[in-house]
C-alpha positions in Angstrom: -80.4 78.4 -93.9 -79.6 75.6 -92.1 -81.2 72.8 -95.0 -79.0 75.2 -97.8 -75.5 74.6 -95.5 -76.7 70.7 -95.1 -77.1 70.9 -99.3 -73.9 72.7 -100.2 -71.9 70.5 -96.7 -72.9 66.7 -98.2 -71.9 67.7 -102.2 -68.7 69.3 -100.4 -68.3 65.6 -98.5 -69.4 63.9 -101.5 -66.2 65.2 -103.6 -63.8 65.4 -100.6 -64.5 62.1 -99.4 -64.1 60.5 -103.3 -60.9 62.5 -103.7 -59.8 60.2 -100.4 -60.5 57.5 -102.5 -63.2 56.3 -100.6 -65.6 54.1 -102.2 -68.8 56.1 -103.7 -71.6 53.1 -102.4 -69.8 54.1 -99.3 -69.6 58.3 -100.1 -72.8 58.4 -101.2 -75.0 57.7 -98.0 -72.5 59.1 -95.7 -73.1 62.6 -97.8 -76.8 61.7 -97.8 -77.1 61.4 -94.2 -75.4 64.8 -93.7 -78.0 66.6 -96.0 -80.6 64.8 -94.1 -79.7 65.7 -90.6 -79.0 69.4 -91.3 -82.2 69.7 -93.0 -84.3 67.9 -89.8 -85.2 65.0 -92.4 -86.7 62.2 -90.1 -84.2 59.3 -90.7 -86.6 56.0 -91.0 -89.9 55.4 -92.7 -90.9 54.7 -89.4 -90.8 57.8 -88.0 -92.5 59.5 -90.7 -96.7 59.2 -92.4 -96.9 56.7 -95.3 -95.1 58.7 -98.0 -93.8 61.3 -96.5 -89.8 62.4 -97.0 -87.1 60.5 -94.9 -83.6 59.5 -95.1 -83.6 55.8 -95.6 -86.9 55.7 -97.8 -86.1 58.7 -100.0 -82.1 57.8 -100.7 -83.5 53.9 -101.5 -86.1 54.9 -103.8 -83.8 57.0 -105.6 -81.1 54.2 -105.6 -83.3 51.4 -106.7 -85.6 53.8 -109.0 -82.4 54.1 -111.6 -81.4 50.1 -111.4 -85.1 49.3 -111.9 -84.9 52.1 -114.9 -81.8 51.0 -116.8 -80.4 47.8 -115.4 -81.1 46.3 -118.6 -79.4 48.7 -120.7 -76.2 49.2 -118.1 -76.2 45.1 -118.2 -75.8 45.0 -122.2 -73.7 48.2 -122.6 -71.4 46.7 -120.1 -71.0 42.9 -121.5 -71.0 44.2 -125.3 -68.2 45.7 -124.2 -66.2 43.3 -122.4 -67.5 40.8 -125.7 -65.7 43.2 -128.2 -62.6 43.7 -126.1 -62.5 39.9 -124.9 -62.2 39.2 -128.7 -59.8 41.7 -129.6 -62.7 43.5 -131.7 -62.0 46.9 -129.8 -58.4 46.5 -129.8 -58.5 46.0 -133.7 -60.6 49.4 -134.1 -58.3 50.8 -132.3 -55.1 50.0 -133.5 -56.3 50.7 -137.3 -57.0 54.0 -136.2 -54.0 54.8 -134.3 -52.1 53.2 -137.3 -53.3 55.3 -139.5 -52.8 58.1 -137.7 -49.0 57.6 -136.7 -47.2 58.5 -134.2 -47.0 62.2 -134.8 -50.5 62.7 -134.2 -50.3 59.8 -131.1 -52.8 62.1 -128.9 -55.8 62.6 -131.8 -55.5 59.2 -132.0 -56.0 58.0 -128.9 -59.0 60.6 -128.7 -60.5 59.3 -131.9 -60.7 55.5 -131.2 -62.1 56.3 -128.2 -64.6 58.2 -129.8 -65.1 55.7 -132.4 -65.9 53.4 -129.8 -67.9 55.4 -127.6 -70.7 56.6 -130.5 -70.7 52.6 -131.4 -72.2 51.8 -127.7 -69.0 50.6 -126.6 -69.5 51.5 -122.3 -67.3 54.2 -121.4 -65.6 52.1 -118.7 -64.8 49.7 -121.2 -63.4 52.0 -124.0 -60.9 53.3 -120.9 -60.3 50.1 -120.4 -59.4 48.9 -124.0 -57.8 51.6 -125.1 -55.6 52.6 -122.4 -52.0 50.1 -122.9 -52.1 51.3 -126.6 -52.6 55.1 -125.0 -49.5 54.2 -122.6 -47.3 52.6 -125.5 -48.2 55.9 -127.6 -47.2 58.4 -124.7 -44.0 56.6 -124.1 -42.4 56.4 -127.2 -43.5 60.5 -128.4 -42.3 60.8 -124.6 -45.1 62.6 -123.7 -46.3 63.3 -119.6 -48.3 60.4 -119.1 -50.7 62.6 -116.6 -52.5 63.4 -119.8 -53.4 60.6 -120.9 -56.6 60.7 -118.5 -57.7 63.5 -120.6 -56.7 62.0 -124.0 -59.6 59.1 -123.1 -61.9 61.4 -120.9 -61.9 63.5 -124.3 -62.7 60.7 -126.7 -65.7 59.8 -124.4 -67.3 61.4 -122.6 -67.5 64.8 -124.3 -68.6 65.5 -128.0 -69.9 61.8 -128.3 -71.8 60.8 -125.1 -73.9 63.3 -125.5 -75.0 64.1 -129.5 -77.4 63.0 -131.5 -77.6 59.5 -132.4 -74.7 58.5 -129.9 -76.5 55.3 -128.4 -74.8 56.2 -124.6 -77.9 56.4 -121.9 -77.2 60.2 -122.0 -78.9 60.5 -124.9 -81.4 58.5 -124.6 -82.5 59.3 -120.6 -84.5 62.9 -122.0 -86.6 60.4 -124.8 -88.7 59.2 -122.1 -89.6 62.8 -120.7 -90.0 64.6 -123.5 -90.8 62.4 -126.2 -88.5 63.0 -128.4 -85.7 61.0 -130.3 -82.0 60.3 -129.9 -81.0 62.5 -133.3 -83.6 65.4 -131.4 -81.4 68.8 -132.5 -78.6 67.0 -134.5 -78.4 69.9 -137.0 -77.3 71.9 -133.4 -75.4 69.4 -132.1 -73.6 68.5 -135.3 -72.2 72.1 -134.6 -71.7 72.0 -131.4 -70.1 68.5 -131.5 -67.1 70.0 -134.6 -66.3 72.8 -132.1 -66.0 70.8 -129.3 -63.8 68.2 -131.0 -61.7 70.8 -132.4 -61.6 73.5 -129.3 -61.1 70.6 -126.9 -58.0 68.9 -128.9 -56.2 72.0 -129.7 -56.7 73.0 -125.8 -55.1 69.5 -124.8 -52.5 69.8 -127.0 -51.6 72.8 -126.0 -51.1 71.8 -122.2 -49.4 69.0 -123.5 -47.3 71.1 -125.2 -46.7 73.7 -122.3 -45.8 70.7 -120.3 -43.4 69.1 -122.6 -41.8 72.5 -122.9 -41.4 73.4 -118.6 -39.3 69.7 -118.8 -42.2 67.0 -118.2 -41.6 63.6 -119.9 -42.7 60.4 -119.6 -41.7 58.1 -116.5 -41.9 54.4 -116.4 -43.3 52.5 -113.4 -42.7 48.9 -112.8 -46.2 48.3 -113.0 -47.3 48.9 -116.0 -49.0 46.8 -118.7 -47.7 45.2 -121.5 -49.6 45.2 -124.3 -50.6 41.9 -125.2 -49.2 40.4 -128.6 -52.4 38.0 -129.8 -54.2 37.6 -133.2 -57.1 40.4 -133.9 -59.7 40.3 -136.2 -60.1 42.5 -139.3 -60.9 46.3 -138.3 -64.2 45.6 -140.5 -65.1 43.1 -138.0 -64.7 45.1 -135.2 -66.5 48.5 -136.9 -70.3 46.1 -138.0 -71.2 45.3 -134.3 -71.2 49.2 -133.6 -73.2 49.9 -136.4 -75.2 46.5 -135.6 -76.1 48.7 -132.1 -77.0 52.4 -133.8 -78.9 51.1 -137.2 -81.2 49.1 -134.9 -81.4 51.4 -132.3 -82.8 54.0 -134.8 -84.8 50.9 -136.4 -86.8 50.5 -133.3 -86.9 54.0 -131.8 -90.6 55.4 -132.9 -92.0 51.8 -131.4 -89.8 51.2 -128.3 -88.5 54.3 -127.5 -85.4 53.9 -125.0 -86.3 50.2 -124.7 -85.0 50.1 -128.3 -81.6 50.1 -126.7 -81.5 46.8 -125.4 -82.6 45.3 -128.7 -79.7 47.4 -130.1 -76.9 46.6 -127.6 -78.2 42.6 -128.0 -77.8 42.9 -131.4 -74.5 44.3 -131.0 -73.4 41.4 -128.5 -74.5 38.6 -130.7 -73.2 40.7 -133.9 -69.6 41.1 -132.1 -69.8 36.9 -131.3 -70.9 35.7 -134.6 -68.2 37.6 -136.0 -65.3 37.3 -134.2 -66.0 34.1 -132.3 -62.4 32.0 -132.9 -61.0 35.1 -131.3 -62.4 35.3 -127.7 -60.5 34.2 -125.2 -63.3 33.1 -122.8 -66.7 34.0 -124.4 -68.4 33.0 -120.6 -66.3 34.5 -118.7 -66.6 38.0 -120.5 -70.4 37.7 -119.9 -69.2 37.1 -116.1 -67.4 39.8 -116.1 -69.4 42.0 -118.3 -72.2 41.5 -116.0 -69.8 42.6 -112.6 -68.9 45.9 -114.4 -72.3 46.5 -115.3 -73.1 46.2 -111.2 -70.3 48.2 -110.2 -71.2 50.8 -112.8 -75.3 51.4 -112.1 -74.0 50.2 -108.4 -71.8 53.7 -108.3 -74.0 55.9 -110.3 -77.4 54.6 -108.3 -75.6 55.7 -105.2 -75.3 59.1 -106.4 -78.6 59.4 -107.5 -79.9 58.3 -104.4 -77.8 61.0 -102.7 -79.9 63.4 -105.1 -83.0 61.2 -103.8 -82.4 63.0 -100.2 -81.2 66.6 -101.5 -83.8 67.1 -104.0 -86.1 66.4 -100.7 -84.8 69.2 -98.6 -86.3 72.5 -98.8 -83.3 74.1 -99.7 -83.2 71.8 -102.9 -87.0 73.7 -104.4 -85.2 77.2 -103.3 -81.9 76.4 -105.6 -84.4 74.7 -108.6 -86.8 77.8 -108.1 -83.8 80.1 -108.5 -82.3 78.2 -111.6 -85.8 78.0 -113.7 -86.6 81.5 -113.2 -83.3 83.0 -114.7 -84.1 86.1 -117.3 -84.0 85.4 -120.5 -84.3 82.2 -122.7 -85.8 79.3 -120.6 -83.4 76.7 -122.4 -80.2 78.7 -120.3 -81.9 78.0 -117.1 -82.5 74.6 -118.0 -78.9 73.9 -118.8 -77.8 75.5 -115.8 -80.1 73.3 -113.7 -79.4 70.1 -115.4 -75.5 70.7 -114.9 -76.1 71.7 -110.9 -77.9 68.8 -110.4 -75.4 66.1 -113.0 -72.8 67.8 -110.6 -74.5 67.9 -107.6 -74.9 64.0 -108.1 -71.6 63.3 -110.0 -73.0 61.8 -112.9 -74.9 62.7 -116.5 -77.0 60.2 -116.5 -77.8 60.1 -112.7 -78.5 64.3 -112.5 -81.0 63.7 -116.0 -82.9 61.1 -113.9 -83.4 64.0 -111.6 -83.7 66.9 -113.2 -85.9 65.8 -115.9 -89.2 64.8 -114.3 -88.8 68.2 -112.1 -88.1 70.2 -115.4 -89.3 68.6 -118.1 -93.3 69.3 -117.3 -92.2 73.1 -116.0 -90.4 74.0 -119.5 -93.0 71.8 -121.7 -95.9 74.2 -120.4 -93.6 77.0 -121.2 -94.0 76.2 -124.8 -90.1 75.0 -125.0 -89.2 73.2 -127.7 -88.7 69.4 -127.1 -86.0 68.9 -129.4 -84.1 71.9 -128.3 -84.9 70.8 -124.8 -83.6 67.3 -125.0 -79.7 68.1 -126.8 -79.5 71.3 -123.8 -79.9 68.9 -121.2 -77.7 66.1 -123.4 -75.0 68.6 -123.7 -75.3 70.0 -120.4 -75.2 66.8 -118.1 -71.9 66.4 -119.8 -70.4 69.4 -117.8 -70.2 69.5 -114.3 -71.0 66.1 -114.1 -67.2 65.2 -114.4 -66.4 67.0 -111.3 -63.7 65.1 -108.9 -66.2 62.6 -107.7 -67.8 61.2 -110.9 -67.1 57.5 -111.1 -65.5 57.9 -114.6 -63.4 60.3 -113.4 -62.4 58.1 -110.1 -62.1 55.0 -112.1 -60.3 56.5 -115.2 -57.6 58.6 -113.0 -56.6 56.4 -110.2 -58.1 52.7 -110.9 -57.1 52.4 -114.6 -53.9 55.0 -115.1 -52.9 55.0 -112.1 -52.5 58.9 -111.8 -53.3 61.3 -108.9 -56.5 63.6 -109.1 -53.8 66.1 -107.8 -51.7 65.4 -111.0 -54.0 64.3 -113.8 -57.5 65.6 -113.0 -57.1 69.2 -114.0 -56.8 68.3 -117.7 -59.3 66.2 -117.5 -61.6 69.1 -116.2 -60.6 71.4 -119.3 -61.8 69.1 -121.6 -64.7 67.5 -120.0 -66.1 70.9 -118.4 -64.9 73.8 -119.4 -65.5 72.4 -123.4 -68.7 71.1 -122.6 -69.8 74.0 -120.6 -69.0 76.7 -123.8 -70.6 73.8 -126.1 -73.7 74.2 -124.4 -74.0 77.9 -124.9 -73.0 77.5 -128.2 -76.8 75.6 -128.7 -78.5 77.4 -126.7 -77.3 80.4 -129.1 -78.4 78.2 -132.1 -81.7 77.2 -131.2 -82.7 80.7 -129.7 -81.5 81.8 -133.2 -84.1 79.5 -135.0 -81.7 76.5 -135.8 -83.1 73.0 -135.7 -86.5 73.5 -134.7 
């Protein structure tokens, strides 16, 4: 009783304490340790037999187990990137798109150069980034709440392309190495899946914004806002090859490489994006410099909450909430999906509750006679849900570092579209593939 208390207490910390704005390397020990000490979890190695479970050993092996997994690709997701928006190649995707798309439909097309971005291997932090002042400028002159526009780029992101076939995000690519599988495993499914997310999802956004617009919200002004920069682009085309640089070779090299094919890919992309657009950077070096901060900062906050998952899944209490999730009646792929979301929200992150769930699941479904493919998009689609709970770093960083908004304000549109969609996307599959489809 006491180990389940210490489980549900440090996630209930963990969220509380990021909605404080406290800093998640910081958060994510601090709700460790709570799991840890509730449960009776020895708190050095020192204390404890050569391999045995402890605080300090089990959170650090968690922690450094994910940089030592996918440093590389974080590195070269996060300085291809900064390369395409330090040359004005993302800003030129973008404002074709939202160009072409006008001003009456200023919301779908925000959420469709993010998207755009996002299935190219553009990091998720970045496309926020990038996209964000032309999101603003949009939003103010269709006079439109600007709270919303957390969900306009959460939307584009993080929902119906981080996790579909072929999208070259790590959330599609983290099941290859447990199920051996491919990143286009299921895409007849979650070509499905993916339409009725896109379209469910923007009609339920513009419906809020609607609702909104209607009760008297409108767009403020603050003082501090940016101004988007007026500065030669490149041509759209430019900016479009390096992300199809990224998913032709990363479907090139798959069969031989597996999810080391992503580095090759995300290289190519990098060197594709300077070759082509080099008289337009600003400061090449410098974007690797900074490239290379964001890609600390990013694994940084997403190792911390794994290693918070490195403690919890050590508990007792942990095996009695798995135990109770894989032996739910009926098709083995719904307790999979609600497992892989417990544990993506348990741990605030997608690709930080697969690193988790996986090796635990992945053997127990495999010898169940599950089908891989089927296997791989469920968990995909799944770690897509309750992963964006309050304390997921995109969420943090997306609300209050780059809009500036209040989770109190902004973040339950944000949760519409990046849980509740997901959430009836996933059912959706599992539907499909206990129908037959795709496999």
């Amino acid at each position: 009783m006491l180990s389940m208390i210490g489980l549900i207490g440090g996630l209930a910390l963990l969220i509380y304490l990021t909605m404080r704005g406290m800093n998640l390397l910081i958060v994510g020990p601090i709700s460790a340790l709570f799991v840890a000490v509730f449960s009776g979890m020895p708190l050095f190695p020192q204390l404890v037999e050569e391999g045995a479970a402890n605080f300090v050993g089990n959170y650090m092996s968690g922690f450094s187990g994910f940089v030592t997994a996918w440093y590389m690709m974080f590195l070269l997701g996060a300085i291809f990137g900064k390369v395409m928006e330090d040359s004005g190649a993302a800003d030129s995707v973008s404002e074709f798109i939202v160009d072409k798309l006008g001003m009456k439909f200023a919301v779908l097309a925000i959420v469709a150069a993010c998207a755009v971005l996002t299935y190219g291997g553009v990091s998720l932090f970045v496309v926020a980034f990038s996209v964000y002042p032309m999101a603003l400028s949009l939003f103010r002159q269709a006079n439109l709440p600007r709270r919303f526009i957390p969900a306009a780029l959460a939307f584009g992101s993080v929902t119906f392309t981080m996790t579909s076939a072929g999208s070259p995000e790590i959330q599609n690519w983290i099941p290859i190495q447990f199920l051996d599988t491919s990143p286009v495993a299921g895409w007849e499914v979650s070509a499905i899946v993916a339409v009725f997310m896109m379209i469910f999802g923007y009609w339920w956004l513009k419906r809020m914004i609607t609702n909104a617009v209607a009760k008297g919200e409108k767009f403020e002004a603050r003082k501090t806002d940016p101004m988007m920069e007026k500065r030669e682009l490149p041509h759209p085309l430019m900016g479009l090859i390096p992300l199809v640089v990224v998913l032709v070779i990363s479907f090139i090299f798959h069969d031989s490489l597996k999810q080391s094919a992503l580095i090759i890919a995300l290289l190519g992309g990098v060197v594709s994006a300077y070759l082509l657009n080099r008289k337009y950077f600003k400061n090449f070096w410098e974007a690797l410099s900074e490239g290379t901060m964001g890609a600390l900062i990013a694994i940084g906050n997403t190792a911390a909450v794994v290693g918070f998952g490195g403690v919890a899944k050590a508990v007792p209490a942990f095996q009695t909430a798995v135990d109770a999730m894989t032996n739910i009646p009926g098709s083995p792929l719904i307790g999979a999906a609600i497992a892989v979301s417990v544990i993506a929200g348990m741990t605030g992150s997608a690709s930080g509750g697969q690193a988790i769930a996986l090796p635990l699941l992945a053997p127990h479904y495999m010898d169940m006679g599950v089908n891989p493919e089927a296997l791989h998009r469920v968990a995909a689609i799944s770690s897509g849900a309750l992963d964006s709970l309050p304390h997921n770093g995109y969420v943090v960083t997306t609300v209050r570092a780059i809009c500036g908004e209040s989770h109190q304000d902004a973040y339950n549109p944000v949760a519409a579209v990046t849980v509740i969609v997901p959430l009836i996307g996933v059912a959706i599959a599992i539907v499909l593939f206990s129908l037959g489809l795709g496999i």
